[in-house]
C-alpha positions as CSV (number, residue, x, y, z in Angstrom):
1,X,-47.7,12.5,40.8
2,X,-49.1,15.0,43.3
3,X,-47.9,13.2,46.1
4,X,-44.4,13.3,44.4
5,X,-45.1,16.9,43.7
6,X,-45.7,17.6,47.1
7,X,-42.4,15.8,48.1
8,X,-43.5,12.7,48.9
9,X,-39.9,10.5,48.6
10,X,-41.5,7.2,47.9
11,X,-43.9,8.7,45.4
12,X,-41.1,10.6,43.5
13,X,-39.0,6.7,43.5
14,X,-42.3,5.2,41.7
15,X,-42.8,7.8,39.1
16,X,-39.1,7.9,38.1
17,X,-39.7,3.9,38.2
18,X,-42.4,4.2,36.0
19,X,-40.5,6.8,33.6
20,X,-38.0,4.4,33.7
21,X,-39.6,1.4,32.5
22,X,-42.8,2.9,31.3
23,X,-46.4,2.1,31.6
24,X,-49.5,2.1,30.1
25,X,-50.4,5.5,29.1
26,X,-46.9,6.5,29.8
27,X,-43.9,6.1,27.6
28,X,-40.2,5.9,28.5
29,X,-38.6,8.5,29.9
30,X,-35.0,8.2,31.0
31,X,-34.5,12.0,31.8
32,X,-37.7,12.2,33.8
33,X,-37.2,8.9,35.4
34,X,-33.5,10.3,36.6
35,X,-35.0,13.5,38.1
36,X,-37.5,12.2,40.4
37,X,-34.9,9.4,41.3
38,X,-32.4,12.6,42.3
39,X,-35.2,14.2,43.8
40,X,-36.3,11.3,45.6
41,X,-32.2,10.6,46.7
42,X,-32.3,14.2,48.1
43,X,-34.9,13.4,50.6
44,X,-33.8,9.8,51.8
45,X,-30.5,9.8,51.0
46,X,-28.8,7.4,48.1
47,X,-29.4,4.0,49.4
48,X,-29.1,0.6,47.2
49,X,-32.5,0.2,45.8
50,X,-32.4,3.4,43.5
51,X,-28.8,3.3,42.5
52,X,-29.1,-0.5,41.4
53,X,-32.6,0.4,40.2
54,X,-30.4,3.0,37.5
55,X,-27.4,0.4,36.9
56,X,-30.0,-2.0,35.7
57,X,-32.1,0.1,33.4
58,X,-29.7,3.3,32.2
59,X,-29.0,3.7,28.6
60,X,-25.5,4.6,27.4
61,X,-27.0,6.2,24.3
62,X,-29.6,8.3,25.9
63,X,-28.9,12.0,25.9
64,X,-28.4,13.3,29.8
65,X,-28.2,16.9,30.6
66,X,-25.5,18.6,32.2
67,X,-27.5,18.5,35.7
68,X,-28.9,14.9,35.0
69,X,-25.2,13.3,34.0
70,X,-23.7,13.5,37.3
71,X,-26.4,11.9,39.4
72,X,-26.3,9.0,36.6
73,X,-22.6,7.9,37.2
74,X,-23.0,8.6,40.9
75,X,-25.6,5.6,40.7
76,X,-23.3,3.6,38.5
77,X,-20.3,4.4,40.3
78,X,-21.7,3.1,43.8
79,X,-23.4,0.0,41.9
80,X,-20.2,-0.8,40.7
81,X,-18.0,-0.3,43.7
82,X,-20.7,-2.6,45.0
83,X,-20.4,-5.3,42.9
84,X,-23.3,-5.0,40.1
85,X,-22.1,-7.0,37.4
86,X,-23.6,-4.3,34.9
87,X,-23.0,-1.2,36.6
88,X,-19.4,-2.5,36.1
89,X,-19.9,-3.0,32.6
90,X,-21.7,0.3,31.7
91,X,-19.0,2.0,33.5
92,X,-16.2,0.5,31.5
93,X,-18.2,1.6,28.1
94,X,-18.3,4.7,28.9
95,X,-14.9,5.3,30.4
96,X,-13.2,3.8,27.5
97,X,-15.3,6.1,25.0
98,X,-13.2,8.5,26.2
99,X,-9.7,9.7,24.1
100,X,-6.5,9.3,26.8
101,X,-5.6,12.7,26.6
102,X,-8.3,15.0,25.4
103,X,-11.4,13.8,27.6
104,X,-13.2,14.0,25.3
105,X,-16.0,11.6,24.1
106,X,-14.5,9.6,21.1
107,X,-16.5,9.8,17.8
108,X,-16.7,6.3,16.8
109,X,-18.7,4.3,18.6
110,X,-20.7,6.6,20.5
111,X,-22.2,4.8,23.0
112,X,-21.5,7.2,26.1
113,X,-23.4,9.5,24.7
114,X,-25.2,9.7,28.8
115,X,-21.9,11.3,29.7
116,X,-21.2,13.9,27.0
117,X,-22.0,16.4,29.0
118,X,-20.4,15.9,32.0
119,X,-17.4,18.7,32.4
120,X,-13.9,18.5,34.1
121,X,-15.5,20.0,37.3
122,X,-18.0,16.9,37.4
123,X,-15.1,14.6,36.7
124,X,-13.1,15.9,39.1
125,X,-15.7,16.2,41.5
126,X,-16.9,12.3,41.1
127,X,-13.4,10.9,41.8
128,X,-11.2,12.1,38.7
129,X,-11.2,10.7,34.9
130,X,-7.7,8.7,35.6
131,X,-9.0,7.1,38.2
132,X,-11.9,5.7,36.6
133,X,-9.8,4.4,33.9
134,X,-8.1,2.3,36.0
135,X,-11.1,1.1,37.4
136,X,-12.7,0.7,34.0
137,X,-9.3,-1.6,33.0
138,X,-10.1,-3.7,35.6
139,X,-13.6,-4.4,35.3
140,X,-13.0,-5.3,31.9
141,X,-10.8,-7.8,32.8
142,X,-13.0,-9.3,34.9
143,X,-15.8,-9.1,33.1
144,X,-14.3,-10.5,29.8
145,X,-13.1,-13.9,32.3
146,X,-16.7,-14.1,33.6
147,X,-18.2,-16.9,31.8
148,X,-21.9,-16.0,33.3
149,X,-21.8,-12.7,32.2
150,X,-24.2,-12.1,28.7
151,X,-22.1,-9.5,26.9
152,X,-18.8,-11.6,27.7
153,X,-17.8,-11.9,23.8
154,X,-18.4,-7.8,24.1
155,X,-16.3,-7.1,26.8
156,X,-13.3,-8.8,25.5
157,X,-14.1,-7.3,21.8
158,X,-14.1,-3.9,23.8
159,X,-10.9,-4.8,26.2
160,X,-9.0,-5.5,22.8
161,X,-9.8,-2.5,21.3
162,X,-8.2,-0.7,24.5
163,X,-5.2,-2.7,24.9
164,X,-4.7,-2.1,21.1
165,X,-4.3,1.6,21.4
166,X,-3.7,2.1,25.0
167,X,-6.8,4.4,25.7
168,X,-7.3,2.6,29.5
169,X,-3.7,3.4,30.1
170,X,-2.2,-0.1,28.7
171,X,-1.1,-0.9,25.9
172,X,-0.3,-4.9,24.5
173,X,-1.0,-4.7,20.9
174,X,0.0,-8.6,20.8
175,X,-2.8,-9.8,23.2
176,X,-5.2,-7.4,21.7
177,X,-4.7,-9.5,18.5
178,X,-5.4,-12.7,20.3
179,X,-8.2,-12.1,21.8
180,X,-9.7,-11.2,18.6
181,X,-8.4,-13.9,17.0
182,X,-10.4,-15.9,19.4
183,X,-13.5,-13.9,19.3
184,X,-13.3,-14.9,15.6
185,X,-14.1,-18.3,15.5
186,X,-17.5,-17.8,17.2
187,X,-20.5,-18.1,14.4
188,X,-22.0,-14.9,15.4
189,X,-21.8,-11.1,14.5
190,X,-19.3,-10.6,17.4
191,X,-17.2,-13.5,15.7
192,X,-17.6,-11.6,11.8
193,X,-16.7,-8.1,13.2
194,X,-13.6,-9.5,15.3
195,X,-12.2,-10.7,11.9
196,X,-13.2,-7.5,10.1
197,X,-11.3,-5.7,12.7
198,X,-8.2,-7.3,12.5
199,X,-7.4,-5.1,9.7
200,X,-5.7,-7.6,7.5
201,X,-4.7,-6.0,4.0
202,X,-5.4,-6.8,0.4
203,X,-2.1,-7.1,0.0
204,X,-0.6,-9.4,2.7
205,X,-3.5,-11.7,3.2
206,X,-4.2,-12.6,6.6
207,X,-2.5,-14.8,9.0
208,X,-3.0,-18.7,8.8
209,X,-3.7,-18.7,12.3
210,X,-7.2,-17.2,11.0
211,X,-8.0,-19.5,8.4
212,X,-10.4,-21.5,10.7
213,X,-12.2,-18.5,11.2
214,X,-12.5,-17.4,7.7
215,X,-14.0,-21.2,7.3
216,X,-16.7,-20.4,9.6
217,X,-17.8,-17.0,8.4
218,X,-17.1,-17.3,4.5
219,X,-20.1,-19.4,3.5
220,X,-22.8,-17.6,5.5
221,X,-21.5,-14.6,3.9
222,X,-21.8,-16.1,0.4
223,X,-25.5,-17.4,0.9
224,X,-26.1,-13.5,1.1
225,X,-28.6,-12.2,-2.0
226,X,-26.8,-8.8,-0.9
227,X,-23.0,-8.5,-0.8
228,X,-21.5,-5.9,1.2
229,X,-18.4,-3.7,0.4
230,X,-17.6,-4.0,4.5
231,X,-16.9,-7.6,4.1
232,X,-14.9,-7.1,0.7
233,X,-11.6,-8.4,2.8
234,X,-13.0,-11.7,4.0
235,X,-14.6,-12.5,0.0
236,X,-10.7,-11.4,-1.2
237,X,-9.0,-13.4,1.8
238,X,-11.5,-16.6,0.7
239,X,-9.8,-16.9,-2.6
240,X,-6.5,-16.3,-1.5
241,X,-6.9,-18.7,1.5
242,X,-9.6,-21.2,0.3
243,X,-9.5,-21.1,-3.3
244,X,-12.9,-20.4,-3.6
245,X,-14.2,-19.1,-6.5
246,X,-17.4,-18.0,-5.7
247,X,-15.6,-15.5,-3.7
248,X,-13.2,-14.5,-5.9
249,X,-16.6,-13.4,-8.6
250,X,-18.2,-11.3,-5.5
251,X,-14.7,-9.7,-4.8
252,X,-14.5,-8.7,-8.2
253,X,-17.8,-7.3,-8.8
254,X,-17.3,-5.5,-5.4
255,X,-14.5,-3.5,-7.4
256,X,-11.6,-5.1,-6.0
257,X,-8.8,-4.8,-8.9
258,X,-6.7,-7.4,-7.7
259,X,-10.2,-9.7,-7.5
260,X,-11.0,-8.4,-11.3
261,X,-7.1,-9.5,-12.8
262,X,-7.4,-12.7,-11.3
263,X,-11.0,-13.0,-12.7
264,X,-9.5,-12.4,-16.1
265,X,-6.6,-14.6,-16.1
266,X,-8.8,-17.6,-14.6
267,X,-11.6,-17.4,-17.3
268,X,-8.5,-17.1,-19.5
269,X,-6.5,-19.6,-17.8
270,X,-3.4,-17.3,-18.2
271,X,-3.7,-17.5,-14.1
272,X,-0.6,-19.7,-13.8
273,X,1.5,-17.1,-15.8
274,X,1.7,-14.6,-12.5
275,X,1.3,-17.6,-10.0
276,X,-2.6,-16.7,-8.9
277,X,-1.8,-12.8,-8.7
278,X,-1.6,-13.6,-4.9
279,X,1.6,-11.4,-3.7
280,X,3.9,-13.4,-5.6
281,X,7.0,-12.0,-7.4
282,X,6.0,-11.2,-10.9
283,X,9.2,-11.1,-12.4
284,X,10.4,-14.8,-11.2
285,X,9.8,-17.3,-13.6
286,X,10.0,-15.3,-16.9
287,X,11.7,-18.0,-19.2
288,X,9.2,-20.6,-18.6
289,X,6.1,-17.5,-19.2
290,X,6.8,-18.1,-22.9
291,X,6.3,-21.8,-23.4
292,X,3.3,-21.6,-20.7
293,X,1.6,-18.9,-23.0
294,X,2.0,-21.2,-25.7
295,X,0.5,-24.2,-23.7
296,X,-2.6,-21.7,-22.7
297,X,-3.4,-20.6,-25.8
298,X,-4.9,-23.7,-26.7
299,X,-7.4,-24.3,-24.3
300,X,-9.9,-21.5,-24.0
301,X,-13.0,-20.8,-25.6
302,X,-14.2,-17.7,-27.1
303,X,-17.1,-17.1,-24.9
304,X,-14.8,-17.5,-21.5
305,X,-12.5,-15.2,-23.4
306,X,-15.3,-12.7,-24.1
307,X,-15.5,-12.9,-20.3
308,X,-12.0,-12.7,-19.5
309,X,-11.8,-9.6,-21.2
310,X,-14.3,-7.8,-19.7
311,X,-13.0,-8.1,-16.0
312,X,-9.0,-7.4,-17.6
313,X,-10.5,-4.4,-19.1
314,X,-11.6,-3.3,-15.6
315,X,-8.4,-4.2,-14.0
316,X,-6.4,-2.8,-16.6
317,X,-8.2,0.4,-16.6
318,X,-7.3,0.5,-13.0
319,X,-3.2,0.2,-13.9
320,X,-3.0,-3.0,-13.5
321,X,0.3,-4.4,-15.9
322,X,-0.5,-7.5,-15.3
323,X,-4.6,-7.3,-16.8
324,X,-2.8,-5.6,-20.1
325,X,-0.7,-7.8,-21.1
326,X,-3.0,-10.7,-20.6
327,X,-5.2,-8.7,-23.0
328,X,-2.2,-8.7,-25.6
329,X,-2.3,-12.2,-25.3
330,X,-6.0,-12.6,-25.8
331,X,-6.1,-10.8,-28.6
332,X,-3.7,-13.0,-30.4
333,X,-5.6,-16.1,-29.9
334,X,-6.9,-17.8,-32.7
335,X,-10.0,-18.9,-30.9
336,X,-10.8,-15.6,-30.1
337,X,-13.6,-13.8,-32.1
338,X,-12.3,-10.1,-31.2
339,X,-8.4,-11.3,-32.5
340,X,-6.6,-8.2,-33.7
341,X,-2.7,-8.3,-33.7
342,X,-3.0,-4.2,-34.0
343,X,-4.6,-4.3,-30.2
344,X,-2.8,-6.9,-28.8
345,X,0.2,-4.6,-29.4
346,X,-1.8,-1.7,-28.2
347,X,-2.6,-3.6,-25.0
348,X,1.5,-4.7,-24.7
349,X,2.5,-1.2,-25.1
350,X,0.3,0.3,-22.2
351,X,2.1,-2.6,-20.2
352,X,5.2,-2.2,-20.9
353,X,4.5,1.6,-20.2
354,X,4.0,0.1,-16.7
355,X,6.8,-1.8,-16.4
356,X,5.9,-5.8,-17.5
357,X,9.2,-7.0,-18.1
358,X,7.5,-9.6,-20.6
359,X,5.6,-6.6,-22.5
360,X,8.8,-4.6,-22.6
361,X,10.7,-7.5,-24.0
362,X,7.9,-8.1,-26.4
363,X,7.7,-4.2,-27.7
364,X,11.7,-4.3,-27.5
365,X,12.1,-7.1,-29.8
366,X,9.4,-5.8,-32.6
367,X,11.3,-2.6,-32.7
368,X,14.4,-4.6,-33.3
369,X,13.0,-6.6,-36.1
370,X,11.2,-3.4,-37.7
371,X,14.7,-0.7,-37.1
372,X,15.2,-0.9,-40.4
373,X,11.2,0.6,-41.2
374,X,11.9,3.5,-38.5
375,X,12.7,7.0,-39.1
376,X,15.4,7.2,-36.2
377,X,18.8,8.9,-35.9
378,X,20.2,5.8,-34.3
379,X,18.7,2.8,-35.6
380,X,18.1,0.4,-32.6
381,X,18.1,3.1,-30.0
382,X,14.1,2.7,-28.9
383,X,14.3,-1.1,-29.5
384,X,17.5,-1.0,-27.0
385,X,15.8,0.9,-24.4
386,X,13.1,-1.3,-23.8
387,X,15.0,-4.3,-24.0
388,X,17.5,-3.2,-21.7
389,X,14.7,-2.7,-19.6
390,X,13.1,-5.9,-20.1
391,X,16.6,-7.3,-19.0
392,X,17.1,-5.5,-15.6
393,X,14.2,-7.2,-14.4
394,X,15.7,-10.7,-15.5
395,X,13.7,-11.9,-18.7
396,X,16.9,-13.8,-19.9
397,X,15.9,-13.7,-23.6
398,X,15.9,-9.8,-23.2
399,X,19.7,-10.4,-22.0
400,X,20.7,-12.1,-25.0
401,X,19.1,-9.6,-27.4
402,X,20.6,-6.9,-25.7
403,X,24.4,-8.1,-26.5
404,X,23.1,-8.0,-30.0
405,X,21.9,-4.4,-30.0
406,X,24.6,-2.8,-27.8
407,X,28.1,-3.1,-27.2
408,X,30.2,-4.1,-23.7
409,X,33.0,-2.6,-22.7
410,X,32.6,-3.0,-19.5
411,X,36.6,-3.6,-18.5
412,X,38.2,-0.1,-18.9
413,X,41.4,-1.7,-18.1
414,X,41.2,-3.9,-21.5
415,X,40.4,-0.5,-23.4
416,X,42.9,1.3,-25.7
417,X,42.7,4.6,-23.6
418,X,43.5,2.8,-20.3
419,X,46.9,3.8,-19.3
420,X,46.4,7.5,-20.4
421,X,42.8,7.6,-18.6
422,X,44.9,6.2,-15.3
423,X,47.0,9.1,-15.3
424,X,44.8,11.4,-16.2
425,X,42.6,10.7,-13.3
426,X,45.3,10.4,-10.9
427,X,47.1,13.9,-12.3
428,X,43.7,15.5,-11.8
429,X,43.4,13.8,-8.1
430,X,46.7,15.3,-6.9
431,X,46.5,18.9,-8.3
432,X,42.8,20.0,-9.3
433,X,44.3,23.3,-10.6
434,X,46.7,21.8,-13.4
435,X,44.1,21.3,-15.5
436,X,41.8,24.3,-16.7
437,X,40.2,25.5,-19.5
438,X,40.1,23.1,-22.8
439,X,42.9,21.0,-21.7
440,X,40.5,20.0,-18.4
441,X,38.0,19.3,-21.5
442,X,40.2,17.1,-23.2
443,X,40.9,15.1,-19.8
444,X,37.0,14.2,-19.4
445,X,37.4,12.9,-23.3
446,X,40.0,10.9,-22.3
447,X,38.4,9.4,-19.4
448,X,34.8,8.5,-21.0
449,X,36.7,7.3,-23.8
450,X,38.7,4.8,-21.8
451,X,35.1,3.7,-19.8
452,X,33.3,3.3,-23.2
453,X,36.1,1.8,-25.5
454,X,35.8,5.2,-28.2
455,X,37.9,5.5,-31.3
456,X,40.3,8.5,-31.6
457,X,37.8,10.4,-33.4
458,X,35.0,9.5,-31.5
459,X,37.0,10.7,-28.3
460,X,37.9,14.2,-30.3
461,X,34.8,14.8,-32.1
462,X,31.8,13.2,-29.7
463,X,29.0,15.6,-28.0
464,X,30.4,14.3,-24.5
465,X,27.5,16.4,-23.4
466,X,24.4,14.5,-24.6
467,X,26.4,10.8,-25.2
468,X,24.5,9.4,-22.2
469,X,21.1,8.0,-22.1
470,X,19.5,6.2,-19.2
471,X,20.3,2.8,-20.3
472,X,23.5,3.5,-22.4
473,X,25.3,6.1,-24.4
474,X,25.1,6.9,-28.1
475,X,27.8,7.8,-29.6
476,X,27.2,9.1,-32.7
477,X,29.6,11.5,-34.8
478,X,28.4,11.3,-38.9
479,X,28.0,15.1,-38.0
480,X,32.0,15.5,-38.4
481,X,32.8,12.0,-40.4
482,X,29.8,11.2,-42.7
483,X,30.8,7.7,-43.0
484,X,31.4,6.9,-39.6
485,X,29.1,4.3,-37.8
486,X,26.8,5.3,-34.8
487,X,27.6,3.0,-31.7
488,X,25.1,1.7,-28.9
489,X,27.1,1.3,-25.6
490,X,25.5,-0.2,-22.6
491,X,26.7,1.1,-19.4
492,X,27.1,-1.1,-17.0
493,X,29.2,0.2,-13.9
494,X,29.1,2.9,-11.2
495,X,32.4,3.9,-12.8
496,X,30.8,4.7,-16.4
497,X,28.3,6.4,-14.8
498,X,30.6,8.9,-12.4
499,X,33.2,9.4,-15.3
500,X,29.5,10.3,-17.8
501,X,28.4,12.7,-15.1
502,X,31.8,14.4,-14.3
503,X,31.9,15.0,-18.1
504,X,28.6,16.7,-18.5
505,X,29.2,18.8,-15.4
506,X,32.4,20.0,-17.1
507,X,31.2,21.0,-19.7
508,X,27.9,22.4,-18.6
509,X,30.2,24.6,-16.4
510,X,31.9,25.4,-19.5
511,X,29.1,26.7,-21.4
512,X,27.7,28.7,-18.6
513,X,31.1,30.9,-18.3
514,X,31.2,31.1,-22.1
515,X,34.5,29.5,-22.1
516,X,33.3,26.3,-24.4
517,X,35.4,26.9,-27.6
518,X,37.0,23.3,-27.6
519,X,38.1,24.8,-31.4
520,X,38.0,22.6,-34.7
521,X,39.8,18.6,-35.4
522,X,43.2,20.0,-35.9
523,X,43.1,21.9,-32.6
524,X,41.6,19.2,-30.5
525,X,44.3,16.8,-31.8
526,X,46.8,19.3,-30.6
527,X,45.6,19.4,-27.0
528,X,45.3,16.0,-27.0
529,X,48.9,15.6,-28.0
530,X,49.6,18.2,-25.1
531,X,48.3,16.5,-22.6
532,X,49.5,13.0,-23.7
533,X,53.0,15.0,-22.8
534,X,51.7,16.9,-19.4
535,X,51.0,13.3,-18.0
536,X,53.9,11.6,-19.7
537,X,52.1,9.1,-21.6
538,X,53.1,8.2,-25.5
């Protein structure tokens, strides 16, 4: 040290040796150890010993000052133009740390931490940042073919990750994903993080190209005591790839809902109502559903149903349709111990509130059966509604009780008011300005009467206004004729629809300029009459 001190060069190499690499007495020191190597460099000049010396020993995640940082990729920088395999390697690291078009060091990983505080100046001064970046690419190539090299699996994990988003100044997403693919397959950490990192959803699944992968890792990750949410993906991908079931419990106790529902339905064995839960269409299949409840119903017992429950009480609590109405159907079993026909309807309700074309068919049909117990103005309207909803998503046997609930008239052309309607319309297309006032009222009558197949008095006296609902219209006028009949009326055509919403504009705009006196029966009849002559129509 005092011969360093004094400026001995060879002295001031051994001490930053020793900080380097430590010694007895003397601990590790990479900030020392790169000041007496500059020091040393200053006197004899930067030859190969001390910049291969700092190739081989340099730390990316040291903390360099901004006077210490430059001299340490100086070092690197001639290693590697000389050919050291890990100056080459360090020098990619750190390069590729660096976002393409801030400069700055990237937050995740930091491993050039050496280099955070090197400015623009000492970038531009060393050879400038695109430069390196170029160089960087190309080392990584190299290094990721050369079999001798230690951190090979590294460097191509790394090269990936820079052809996938381009940061070295290429981008190939496609070979990114293959060399990860093939990192994969190796039984090591490198292997289980390359398949993390492909990024393959819940949803999805991952590509069969990875199953052999999945293989390799899955039961390693099983024999863990500790299960970690990180590798939540590969437990989820092992049941839907594998079929494994020890995978599909850890999954589900991880908190993945999709893990939990199929949980339920397999301790249930209601799993082959929604096809595994696996991405499949839940709405295909809904005739056979029925019988295959029936078949399932059979063969559970109560303390796999105790358990089913619990997980389609998690998933269900989550949103999940699918976990409520399996509950329904649980709680209708006979071998169940908890069976209560009050909550199975409970549980069908919250699914059909989500949209279960079963559950709404289900809830659909037990308001038809019980209209006649309900306090409602139109009896059949909420039973209609959900099993006109039941029947857009294809349950046929929703279909069939539909056409008993509500009426079709889905031909205007077969319809009483057809050949007035027609002229109407095309009257009103030639001259907008013909019709104003009531008379332009009466047209809109005309026309939803010919799309919905009205009576005369339904046409005269209906509240055209509030006839449509979002599956159908109610037509409904005891109001005016006590002993008239209220009428369901499924619309089914764009052309119901338009002629339903030109009507309600009409008359909104009516109301708003205070000119909605349409007047009483006798009156209505006579502008009906009017028009029937305007257009030429008996």
């Amino acid at each position: 040290m005092k011969l360093a001190r004094s400026g001995d060069a060879l002295a001031q190499q051994k001490i930053g040796h020793i900080y380097m690499l430590g010694d007895d007495g003397v601990p590790k020191n990479s900030q020392n150890a790169l000041l007496w190597l500059e020091k040393a460099s200053i006197s004899i000049g930067f030859n190969e010993e001390i910049f291969n010396f700092v190739a081989d020993h340099l730390e990316l995640t040291i903390n360099l000052s901004s006077s210490q940082a430059p001299f340490a990729w100086k070092c690197l920088l001639l290693a590697a133009n000389a050919g050291h395999t890990r100056a080459r390697w360090l020098m990619a690291q750190a390069i590729s740390q660096f976002a393409p078009q801030t400069n700055q060091i990237s937050e995740t990983p930091i491993t050039a931490l050496a280099f955070a505080q090197m400015s623009e100046k000492n970038w531009h001064d060393a050879g400038g940042l695109e430069s390196f970046r170029i160089a960087a690419h190309r080392y990584l190539e190299e290094l990721a073919d050369l079999s001798s090299f230690n951190e090979q699996a590294s460097a191509k994990k790394l090269l990936a990750q820079c052809l996938q988003d381009g940061r070295l100044g290429t981008l190939d997403v496609d070979r990114s994903k293959k060399i990860i693919a093939s990192l994969a397959t190796q039984s090591n950490d490198i292997g289980l993080s390359s398949l993390l990192s492909l990024g393959f959803s819940f949803s999805q699944g991952i590509d069969s190209s990875l199953v052999p992968a999945l293989k390799m890792h899955l039961p390693s990750l099983l024999s863990n005591k500790k299960h970690q949410q990180e590798h939540l993906p590969i437990y989820w991908a092992g049941w839907q790839q594998l079929q494994n079931t020890d995978a599909l419990e850890i999954a589900a106790e991880l908190g993945h809902v999709p893990a939990q529902l199929a949980m339920g339905l397999r301790l249930a064995k209601l799993d082959s109502i929604v096809d595994e839960v696996i991405g499949n269409d839940k709405n295909d299949s809904s005739a056979s559903n029925t019988k295959k409840e029936k078949e399932l119903t059979t063969n559970s017992g109560n303390a796999r149903l105790k358990r089913a429950v619990y997980w389609l009480k998690l998933a269900a609590n989550h949103g999940e349709r699918e976990a409520w109405y399996a509950l329904g159907l649980i709680n209708r079993m006979p071998q169940y111990s908890g069976y209560s026909a009050e909550d199975s309807d409970t549980y069908f309700d919250k699914a059909a509130d989500l949209g279960h074309p079963q559950a709404q068919y289900r809830k659909g049909a037990a308001l038809w059966r019980k209209r006649a117990q309900l306090s409602e103005e139109v009896e059949g309207l909420q039973a209609s509604y959900w099993v006109w909803h039941a029947s857009q998503q294809g349950v046929p046997e929703a279909q069939e009780l539909l056409s008993k609930i509500m009426e079709s008239h889905s031909n205007p052309k077969t319809n009483d008011w057809h050949q007035l309607a027609s002229a109407v319309a095309q009257a009103m297309s030639e001259n907008s300005h013909r019709f104003t006032g009531e008379i332009l009222l009466m047209c809109h009558r005309v026309i939803v009467a010919n799309q919905l197949n009205l009576s005369k008095a339904e046409l005269l006296l209906a509240d055209i206004a509030a006839i449509q609902h979002e599956h159908g219209a109610v037509v409904d006028i005891r109001a005016e004729l006590p002993r008239s009949t209220p009428r369901l009326i499924l619309i089914e055509t764009l052309e119901q629809r338009k002629a339903l919403m030109m009507a309600s504009k009409a008359f909104a705009n009516a109301e708003l300029s205070n000119s909605l006196d349409e007047g009483n029966l006798r009156q209505r009849r006579y502008r009906l009459e009017k028009l029937m002559e305007m257009v030429q129509v008996k």
